[in-house]
Residue frames as qw, qx, qy, qz and C-alpha x, y, z in Angstrom:
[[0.136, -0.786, 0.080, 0.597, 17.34, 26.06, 117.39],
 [0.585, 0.651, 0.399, 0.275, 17.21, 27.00, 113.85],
 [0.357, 0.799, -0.087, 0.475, 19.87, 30.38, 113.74],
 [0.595, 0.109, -0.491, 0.627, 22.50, 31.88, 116.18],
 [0.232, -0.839, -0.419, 0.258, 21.03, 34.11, 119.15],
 [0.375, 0.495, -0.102, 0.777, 22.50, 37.84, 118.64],
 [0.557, -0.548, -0.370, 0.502, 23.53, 39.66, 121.73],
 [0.227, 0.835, -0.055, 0.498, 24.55, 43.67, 122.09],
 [0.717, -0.090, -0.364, 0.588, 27.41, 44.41, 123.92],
 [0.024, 0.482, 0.010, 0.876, 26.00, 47.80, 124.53],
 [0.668, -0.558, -0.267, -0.413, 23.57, 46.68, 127.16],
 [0.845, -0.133, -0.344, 0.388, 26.90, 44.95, 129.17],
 [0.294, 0.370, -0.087, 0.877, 28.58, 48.59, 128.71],
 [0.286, -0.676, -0.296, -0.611, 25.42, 50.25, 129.78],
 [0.069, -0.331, 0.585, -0.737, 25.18, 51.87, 133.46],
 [0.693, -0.228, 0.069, -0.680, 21.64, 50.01, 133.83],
 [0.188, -0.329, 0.921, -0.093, 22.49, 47.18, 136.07],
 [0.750, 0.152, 0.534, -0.358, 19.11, 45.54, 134.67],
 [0.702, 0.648, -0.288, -0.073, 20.24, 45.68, 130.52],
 [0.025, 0.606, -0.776, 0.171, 23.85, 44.39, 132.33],
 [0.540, -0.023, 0.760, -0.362, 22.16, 41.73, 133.93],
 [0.810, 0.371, 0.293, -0.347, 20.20, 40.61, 130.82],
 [0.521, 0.704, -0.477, -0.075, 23.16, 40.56, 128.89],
 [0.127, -0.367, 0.914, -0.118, 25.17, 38.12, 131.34],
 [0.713, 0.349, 0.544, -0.272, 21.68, 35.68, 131.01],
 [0.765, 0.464, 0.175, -0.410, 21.39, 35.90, 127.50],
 [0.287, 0.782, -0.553, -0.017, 24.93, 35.06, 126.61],
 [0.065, 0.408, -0.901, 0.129, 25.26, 32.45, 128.71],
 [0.738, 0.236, 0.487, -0.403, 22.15, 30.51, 128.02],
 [0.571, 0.756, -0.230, -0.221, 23.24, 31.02, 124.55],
 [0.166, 0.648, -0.737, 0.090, 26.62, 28.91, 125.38],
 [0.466, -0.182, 0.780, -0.377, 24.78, 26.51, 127.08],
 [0.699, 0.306, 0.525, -0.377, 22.59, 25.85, 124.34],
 [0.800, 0.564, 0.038, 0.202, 24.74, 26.13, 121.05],
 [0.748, -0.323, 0.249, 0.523, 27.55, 27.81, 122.02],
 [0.275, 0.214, 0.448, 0.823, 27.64, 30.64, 119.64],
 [0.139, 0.861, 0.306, -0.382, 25.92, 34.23, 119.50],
 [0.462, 0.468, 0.243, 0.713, 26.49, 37.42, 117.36],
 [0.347, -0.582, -0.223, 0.701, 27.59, 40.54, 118.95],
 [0.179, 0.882, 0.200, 0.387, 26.64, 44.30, 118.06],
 [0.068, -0.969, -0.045, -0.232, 28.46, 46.75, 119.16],
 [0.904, -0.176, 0.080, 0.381, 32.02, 45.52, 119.60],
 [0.342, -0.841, 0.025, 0.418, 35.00, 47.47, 119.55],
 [0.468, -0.016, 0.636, 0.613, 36.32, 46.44, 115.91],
 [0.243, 0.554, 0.044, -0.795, 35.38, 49.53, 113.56],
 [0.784, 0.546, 0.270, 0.123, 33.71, 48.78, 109.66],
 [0.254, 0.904, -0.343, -0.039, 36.65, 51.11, 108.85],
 [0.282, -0.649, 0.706, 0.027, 39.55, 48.97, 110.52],
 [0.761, 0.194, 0.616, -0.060, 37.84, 45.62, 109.11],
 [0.679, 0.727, 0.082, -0.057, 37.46, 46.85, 105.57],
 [0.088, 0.856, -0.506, -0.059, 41.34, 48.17, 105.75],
 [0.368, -0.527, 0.763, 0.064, 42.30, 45.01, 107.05],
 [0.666, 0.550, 0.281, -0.417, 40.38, 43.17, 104.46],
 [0.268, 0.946, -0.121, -0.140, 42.19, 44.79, 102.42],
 [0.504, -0.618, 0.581, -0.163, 45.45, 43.85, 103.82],
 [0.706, -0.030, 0.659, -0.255, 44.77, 40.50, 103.50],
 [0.880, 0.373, 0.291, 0.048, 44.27, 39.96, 100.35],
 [0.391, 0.820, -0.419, 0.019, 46.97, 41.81, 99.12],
 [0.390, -0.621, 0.673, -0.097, 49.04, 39.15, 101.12],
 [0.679, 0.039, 0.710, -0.181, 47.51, 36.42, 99.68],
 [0.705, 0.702, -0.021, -0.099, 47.38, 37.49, 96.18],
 [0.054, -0.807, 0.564, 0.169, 51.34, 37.55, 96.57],
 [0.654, 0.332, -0.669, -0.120, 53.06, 34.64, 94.71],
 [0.872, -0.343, -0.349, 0.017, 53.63, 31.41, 96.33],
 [0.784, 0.301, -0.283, 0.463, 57.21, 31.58, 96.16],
 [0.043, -0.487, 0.330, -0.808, 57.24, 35.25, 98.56],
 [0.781, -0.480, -0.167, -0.362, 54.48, 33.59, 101.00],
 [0.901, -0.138, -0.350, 0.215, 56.87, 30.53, 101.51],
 [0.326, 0.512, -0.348, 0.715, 59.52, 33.00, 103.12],
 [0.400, -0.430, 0.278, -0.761, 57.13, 33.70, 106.18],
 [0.947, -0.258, -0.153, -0.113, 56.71, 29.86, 107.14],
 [0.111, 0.671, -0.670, 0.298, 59.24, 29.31, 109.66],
 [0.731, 0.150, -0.659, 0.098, 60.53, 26.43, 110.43],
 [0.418, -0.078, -0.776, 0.465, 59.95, 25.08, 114.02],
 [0.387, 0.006, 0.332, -0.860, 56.93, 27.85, 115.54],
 [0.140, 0.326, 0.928, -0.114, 54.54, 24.89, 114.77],
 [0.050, -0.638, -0.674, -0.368, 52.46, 27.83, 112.95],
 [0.292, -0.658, -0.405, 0.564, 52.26, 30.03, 115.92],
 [0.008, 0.803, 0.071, -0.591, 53.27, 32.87, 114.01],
 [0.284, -0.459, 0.606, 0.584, 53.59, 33.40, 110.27],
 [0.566, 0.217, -0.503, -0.616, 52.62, 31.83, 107.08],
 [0.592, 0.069, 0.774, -0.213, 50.90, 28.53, 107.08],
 [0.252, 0.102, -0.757, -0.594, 50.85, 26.79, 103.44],
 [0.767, 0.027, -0.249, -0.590, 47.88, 25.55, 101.55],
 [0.868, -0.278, -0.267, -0.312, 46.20, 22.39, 103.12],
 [0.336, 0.256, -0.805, 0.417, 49.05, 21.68, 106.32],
 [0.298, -0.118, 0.746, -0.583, 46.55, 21.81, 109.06],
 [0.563, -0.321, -0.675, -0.354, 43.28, 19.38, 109.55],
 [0.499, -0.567, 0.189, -0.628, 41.13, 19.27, 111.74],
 [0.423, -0.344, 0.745, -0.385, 41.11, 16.53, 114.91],
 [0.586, -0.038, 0.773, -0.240, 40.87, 13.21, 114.02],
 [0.837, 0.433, 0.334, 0.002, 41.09, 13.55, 110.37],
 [0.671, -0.213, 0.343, 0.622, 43.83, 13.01, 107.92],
 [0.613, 0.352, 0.322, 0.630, 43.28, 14.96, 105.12],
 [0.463, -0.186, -0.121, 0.858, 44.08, 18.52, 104.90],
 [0.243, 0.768, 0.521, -0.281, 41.94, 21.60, 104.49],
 [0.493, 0.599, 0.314, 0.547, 41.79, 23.82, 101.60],
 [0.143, -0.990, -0.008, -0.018, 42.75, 27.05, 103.02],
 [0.571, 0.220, -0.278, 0.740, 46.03, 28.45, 103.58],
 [0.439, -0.864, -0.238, -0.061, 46.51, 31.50, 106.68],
 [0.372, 0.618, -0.298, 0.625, 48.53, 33.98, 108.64],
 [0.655, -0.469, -0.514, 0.294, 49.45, 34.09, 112.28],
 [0.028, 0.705, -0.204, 0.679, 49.57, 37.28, 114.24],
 [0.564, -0.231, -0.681, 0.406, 50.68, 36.77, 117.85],
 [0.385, -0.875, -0.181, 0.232, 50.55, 38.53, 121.43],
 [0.160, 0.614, -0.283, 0.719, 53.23, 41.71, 121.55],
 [0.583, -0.591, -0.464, 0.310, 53.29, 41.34, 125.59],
 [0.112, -0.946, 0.127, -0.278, 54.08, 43.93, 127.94],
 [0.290, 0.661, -0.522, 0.455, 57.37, 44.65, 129.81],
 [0.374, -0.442, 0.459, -0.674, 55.58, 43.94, 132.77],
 [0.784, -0.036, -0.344, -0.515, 54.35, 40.33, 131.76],
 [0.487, -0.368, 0.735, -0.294, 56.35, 38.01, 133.68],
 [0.895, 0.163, -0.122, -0.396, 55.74, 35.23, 131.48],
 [0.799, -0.236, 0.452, 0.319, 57.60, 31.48, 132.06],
 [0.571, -0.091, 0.527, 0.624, 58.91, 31.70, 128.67],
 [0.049, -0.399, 0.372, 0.837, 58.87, 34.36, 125.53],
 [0.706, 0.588, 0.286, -0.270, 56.23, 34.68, 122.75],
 [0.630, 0.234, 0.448, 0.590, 57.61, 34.00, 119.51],
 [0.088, -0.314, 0.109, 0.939, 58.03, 37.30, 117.59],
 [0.638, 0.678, 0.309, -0.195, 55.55, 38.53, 114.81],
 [0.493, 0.174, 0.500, 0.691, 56.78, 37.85, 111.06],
 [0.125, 0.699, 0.107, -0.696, 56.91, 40.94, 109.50],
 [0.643, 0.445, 0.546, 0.299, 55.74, 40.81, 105.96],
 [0.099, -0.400, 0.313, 0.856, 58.09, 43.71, 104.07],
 [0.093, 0.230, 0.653, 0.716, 55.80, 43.44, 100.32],
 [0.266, -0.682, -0.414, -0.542, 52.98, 44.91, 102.41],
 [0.311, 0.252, -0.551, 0.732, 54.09, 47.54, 104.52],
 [0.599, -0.328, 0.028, -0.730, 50.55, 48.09, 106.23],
 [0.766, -0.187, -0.606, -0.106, 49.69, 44.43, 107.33],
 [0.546, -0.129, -0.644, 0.520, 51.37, 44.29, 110.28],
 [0.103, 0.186, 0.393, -0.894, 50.22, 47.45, 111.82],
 [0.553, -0.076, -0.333, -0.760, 46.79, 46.92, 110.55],
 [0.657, -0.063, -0.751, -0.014, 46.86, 43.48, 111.96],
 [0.511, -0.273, -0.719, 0.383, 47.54, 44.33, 115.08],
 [0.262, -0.112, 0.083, -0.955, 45.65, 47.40, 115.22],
 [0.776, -0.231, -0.441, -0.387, 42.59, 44.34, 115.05],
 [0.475, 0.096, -0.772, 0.412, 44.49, 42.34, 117.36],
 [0.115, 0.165, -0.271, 0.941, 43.86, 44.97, 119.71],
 [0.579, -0.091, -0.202, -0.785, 39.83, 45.73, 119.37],
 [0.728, 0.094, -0.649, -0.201, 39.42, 41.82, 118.86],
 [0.462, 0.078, -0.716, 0.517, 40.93, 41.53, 122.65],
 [0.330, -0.103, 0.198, -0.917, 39.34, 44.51, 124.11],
 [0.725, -0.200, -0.042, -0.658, 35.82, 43.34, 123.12],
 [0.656, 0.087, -0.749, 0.035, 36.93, 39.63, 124.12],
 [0.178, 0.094, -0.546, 0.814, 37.82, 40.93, 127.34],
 [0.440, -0.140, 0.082, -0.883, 34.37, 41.93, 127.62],
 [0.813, -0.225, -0.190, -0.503, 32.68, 38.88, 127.19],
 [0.676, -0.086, -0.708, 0.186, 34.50, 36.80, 129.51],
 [0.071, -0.103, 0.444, -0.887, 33.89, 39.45, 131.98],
 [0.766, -0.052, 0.020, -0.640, 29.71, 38.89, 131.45],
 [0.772, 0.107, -0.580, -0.236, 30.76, 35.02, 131.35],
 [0.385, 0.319, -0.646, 0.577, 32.47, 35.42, 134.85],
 [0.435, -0.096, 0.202, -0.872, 29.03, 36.31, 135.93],
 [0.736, 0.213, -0.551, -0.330, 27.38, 34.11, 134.58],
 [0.659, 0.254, -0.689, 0.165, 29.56, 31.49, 136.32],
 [0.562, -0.790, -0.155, -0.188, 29.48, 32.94, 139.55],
 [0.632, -0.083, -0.010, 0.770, 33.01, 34.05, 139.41],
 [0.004, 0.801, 0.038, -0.597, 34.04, 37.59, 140.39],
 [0.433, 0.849, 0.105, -0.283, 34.17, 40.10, 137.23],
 [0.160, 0.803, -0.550, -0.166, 37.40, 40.49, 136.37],
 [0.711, -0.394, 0.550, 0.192, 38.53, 36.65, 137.20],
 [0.857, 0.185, 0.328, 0.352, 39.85, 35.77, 133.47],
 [0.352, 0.928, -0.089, 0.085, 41.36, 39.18, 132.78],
 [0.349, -0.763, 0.498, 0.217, 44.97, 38.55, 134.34],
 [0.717, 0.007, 0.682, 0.144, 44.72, 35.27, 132.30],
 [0.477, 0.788, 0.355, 0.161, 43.63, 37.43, 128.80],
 [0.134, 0.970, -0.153, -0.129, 46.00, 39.83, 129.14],
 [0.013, 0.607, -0.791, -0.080, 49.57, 39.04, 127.86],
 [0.796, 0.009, 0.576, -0.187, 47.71, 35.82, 126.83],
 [0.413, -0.207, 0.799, 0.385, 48.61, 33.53, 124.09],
 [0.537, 0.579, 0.482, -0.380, 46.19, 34.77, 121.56],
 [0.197, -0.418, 0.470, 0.752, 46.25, 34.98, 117.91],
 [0.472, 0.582, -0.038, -0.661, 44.81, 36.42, 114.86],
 [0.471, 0.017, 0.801, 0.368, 44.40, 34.27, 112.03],
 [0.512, 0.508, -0.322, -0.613, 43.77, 35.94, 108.19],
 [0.567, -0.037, 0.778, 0.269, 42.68, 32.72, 105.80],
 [0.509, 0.407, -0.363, -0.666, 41.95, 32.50, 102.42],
 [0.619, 0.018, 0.776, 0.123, 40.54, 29.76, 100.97],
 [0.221, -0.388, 0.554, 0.702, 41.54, 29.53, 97.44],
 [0.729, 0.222, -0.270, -0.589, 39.23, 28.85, 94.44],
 [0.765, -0.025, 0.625, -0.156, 38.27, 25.25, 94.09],
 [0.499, 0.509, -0.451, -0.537, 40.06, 24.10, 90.59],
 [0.422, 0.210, -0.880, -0.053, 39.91, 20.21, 90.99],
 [0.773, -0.415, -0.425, -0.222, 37.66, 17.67, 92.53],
 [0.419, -0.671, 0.397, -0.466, 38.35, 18.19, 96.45],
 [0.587, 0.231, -0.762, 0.145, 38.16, 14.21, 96.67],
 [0.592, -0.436, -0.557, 0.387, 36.83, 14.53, 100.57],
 [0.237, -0.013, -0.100, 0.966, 38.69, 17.70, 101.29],
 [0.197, 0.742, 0.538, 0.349, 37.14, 20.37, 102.60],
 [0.139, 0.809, -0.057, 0.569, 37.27, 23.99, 103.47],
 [0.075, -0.420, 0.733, -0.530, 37.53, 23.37, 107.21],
 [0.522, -0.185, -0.831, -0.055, 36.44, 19.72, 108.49],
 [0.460, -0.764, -0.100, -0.441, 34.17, 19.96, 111.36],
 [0.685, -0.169, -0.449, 0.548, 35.80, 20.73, 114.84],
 [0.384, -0.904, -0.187, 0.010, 35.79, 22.71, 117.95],
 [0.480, 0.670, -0.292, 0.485, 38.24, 25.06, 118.23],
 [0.711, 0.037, -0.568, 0.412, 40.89, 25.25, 121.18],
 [0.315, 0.282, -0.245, 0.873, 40.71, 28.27, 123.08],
 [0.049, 0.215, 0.611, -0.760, 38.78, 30.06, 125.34],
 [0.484, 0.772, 0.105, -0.399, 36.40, 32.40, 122.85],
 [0.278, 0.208, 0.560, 0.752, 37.17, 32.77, 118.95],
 [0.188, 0.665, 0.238, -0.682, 36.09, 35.93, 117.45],
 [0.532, 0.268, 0.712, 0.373, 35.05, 35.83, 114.24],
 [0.243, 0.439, -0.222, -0.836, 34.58, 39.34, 111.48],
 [0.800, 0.397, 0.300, -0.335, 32.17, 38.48, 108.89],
 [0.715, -0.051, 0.657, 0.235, 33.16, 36.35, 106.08],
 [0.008, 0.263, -0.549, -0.793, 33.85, 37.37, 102.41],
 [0.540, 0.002, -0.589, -0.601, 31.37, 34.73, 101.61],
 [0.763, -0.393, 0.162, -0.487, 28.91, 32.59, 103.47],
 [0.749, 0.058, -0.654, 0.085, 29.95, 27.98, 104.29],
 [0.095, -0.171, 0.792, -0.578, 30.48, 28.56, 108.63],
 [0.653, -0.300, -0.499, -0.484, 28.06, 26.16, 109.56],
 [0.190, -0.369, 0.662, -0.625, 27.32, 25.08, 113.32],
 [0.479, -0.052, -0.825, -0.295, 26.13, 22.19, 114.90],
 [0.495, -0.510, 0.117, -0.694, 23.10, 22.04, 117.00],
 [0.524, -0.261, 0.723, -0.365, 22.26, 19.52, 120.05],
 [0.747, 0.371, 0.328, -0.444, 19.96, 18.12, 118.02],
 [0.623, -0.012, 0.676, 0.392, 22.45, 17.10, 114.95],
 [0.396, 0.833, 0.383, 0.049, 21.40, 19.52, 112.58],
 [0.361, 0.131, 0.240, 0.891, 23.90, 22.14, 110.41],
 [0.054, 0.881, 0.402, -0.242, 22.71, 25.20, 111.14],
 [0.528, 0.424, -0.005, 0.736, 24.57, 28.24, 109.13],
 [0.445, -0.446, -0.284, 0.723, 26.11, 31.10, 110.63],
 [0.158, 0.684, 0.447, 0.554, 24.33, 34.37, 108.99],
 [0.313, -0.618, -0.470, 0.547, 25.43, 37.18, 111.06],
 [0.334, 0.941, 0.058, -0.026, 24.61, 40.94, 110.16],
 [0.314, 0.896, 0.026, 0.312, 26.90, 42.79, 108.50],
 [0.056, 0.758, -0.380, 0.527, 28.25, 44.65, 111.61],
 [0.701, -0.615, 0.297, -0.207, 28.51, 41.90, 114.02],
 [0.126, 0.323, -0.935, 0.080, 31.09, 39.09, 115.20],
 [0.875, -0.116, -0.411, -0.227, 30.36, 36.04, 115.35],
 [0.145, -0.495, 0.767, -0.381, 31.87, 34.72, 119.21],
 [0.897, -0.150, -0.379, -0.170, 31.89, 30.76, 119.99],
 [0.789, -0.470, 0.363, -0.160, 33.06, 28.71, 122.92],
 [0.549, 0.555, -0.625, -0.002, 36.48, 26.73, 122.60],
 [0.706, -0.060, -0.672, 0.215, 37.94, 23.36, 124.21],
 [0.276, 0.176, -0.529, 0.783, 39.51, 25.37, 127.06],
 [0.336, -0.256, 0.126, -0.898, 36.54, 26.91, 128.20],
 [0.790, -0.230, -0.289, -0.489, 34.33, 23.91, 128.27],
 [0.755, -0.045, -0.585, 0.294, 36.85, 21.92, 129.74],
 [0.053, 0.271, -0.213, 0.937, 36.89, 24.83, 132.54],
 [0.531, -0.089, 0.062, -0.840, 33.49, 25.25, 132.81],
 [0.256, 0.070, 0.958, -0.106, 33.07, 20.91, 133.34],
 [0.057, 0.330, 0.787, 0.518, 30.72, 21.23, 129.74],
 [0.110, 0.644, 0.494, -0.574, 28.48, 24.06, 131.31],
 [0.416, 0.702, -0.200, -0.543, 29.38, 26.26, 128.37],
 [0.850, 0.175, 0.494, -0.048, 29.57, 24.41, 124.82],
 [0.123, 0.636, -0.480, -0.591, 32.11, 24.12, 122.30],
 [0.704, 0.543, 0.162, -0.429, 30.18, 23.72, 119.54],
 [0.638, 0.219, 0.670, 0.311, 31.00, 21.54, 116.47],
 [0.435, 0.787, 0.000, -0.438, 31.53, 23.98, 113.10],
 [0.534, 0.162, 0.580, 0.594, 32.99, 23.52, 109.65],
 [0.352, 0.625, -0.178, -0.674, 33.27, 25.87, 106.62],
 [0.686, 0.298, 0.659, 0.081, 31.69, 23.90, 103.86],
 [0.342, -0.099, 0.588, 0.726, 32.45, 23.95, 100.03],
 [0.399, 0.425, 0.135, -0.802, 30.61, 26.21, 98.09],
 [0.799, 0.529, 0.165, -0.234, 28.25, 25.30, 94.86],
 [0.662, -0.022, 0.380, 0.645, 30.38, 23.98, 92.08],
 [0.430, 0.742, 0.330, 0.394, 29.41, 27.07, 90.20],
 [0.263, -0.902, 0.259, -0.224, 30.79, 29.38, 92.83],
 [0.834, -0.281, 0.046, 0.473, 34.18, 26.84, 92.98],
 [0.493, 0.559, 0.083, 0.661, 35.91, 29.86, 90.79],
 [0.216, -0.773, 0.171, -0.571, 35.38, 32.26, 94.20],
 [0.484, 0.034, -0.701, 0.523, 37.97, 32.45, 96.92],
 [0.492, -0.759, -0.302, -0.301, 36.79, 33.24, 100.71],
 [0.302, 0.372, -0.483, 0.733, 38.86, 35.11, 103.01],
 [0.731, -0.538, -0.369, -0.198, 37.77, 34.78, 106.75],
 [0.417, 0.256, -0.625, 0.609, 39.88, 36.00, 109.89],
 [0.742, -0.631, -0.200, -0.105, 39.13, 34.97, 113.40],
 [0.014, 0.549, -0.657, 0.516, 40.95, 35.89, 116.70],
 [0.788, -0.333, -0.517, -0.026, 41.49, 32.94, 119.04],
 [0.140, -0.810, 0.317, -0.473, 41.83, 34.13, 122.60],
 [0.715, -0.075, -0.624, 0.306, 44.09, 31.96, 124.24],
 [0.611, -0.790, 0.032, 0.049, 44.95, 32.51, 128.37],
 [0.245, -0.816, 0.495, -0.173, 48.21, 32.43, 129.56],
 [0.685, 0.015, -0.725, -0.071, 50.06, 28.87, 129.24],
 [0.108, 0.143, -0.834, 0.522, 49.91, 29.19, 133.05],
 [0.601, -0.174, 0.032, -0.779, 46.26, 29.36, 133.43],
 [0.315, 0.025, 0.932, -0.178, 44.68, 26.00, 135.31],
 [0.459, 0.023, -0.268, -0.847, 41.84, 24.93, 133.15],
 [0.062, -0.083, -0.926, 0.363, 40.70, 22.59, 136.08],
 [0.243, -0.604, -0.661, -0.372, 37.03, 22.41, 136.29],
 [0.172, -0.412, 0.177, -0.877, 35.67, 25.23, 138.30],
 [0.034, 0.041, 0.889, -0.455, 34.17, 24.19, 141.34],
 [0.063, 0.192, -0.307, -0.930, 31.37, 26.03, 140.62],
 [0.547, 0.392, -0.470, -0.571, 30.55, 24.15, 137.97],
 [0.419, 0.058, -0.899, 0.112, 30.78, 20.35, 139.81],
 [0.595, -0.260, 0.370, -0.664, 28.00, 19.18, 141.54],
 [0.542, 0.143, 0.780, -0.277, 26.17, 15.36, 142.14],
 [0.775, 0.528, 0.229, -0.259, 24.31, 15.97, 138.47],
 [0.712, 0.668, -0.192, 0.097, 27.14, 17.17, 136.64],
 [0.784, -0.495, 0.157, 0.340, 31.08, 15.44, 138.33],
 [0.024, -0.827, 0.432, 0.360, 34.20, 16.29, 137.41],
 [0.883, 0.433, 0.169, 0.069, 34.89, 15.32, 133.67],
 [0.686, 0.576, -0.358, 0.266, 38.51, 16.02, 133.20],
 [0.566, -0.419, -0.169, 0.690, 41.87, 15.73, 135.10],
 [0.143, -0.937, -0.005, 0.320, 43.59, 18.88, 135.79],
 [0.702, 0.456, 0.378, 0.396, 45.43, 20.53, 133.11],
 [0.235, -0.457, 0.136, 0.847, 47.49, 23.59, 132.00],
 [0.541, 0.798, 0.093, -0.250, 46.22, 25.85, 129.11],
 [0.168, 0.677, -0.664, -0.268, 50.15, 25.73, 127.74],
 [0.324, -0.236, 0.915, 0.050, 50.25, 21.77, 128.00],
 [0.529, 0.492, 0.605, -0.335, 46.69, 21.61, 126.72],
 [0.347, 0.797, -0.351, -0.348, 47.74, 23.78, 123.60],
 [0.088, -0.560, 0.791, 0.231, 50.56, 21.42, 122.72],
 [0.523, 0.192, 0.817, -0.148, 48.30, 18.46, 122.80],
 [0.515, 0.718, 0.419, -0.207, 46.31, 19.84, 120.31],
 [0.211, 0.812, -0.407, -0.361, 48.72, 21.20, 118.11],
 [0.215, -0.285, 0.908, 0.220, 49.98, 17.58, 117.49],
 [0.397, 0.262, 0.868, 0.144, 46.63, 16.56, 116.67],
 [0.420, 0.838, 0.142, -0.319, 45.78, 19.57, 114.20],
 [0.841, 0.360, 0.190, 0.357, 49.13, 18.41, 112.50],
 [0.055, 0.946, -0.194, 0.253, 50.93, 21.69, 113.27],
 [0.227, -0.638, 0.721, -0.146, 53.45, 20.25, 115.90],
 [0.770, 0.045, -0.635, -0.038, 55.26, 16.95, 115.60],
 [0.780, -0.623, -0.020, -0.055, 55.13, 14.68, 118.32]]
């Protein structure tokens, strides 16, 4: 496989149970085999992108000294600023070039959750961000919502089964910027390769091109989606879930030419987490005589934590 499949979430939408049907196939062949597609017709507008865009950099253009205010001390990241090069990626030490913002869930009244989201940090030098942010938030969920709903098929799970688990789930936006490159990196790069934690990650297009994906086959393949699509990949949770039916795919965002170190790249994915109560026990399903059950049983909140120690966000 030599590029990402693209997929049109209009055909899922559509009343024609055969274009519905071809969408739940082509999506989840697509996960089986790289783990990554590009979606048309998603619920995130070029208008709301371009604002938030926008947004974004004006946050990032802000001195250091106003940034550091919005890193709070003890959310492990969850929600806020994140300084230049604190996280890395699993299993390596040095730190990536990027710096980033955390928008959280905003639950409902009605959520019943074991314990409280953290608030969102409200960033007062740009009064738009926040409500721009989570005007994405929003869209970013919606169309999420959709494709675990064609993945529930897929699975041979009823429609709806991951929506109690998506709503009032533990999801969050993430604006980054990675900064110009003004010194040998030394090793360092933009983001070291690794699979990301969550169910789905949605991804808006990039400022500039370096997401690269890795095929079965060991090959870097780059991520070149149009214009107007997202880029949606498979995370830990899911595969562990799905006992490696769907695939979460190996990616990195690789340093650009030295001649293009002088250009920064802003890049914001939504990772849709579940619920920390969600079991992400292999699906029966999904266990048979070829393929056994490859993990113990596991929370999605306990699972999180793990991984937050080894992305360098939470101490042990």
């Amino acid at each position: 496989m030599t590029h990402i499949p693209s997929v049109d979430l209009a055909d899922f939408l559509s009343d024609d149970p055969k274009r519905k049907a071809q969408f739940v196939s082509q999506i989840g062949e697509a996960y089986q085999e790289i783990g990554f597609v590009s979606l048309s017709n998603h619920f995130l507008s070029t208008e709301l992108m371009d604002k938030l865009y926008s947004e974004v950099k004006s946050f990032f253009d802000l001195p250091t000294e106003l940034k550091a205010k919005y890193e709070i001390p003890g959310l492990a990241g969850q929600r806020g600023y994140v300084s230049f090069g604190k996280e890395h990626a699993k299993g390596q030490s040095k730190g990536d070039l990027k710096e980033f913002f955390h928008f959280g869930q905003e639950a409902t009244q009605d959520a019943n959750l074991a314990q409280p989201y953290p608030e969102n940090v409200t960033v007062t030098e740009c009064p738009e961000f926040n409500k721009i942010g989570m005007e994405a938030y929003r869209m970013l969920e919606k169309t999420g919502i959709y494709v675990l709903r064609a993945l529930a098929l897929y699975m041979d799970l009823e429609e709806t089964y991951f929506d109690p688990w998506v709503r009032n789930g533990n999801s969050i936006l993430r604006p980054i910027h990675y900064p110009p490159i003004i010194q040998e990196p030394d090793g360092a790069v933009r983001a070291g390769a690794h699979g990301d934690i969550n169910l789905i990650t949605l991804l808006m297009g990039a400022s500039t091109g370096g997401l690269q994906v890795l095929t079965k086959d060991g090959q870097w393949v780059d991520a070149l989606p149009e214009e107007d699509q997202l880029v949606i990949n498979v995370g830990d949770m899911l595969e562990r879930h799905t006992n490696n039916r769907l695939r979460s795919t190996i990616h990195r965002v690789v340093n650009p030419p030295r001649d293009q170190w002088d250009t920064p790249r802003y890049s914001i994915p939504f990772f849709m987490h579940p619920r920390s109560d969600m079991k992400l026990d292999c699906l029966a399903t999904c266990i048979d005589e070829k393929s056994p059950k490859a993990y113990p049983d596991i929370s999605a909140g306990d699972f999180l934590e793990e991984r937050l120690i080894e992305i360098g966000l939470r101490k042990k």
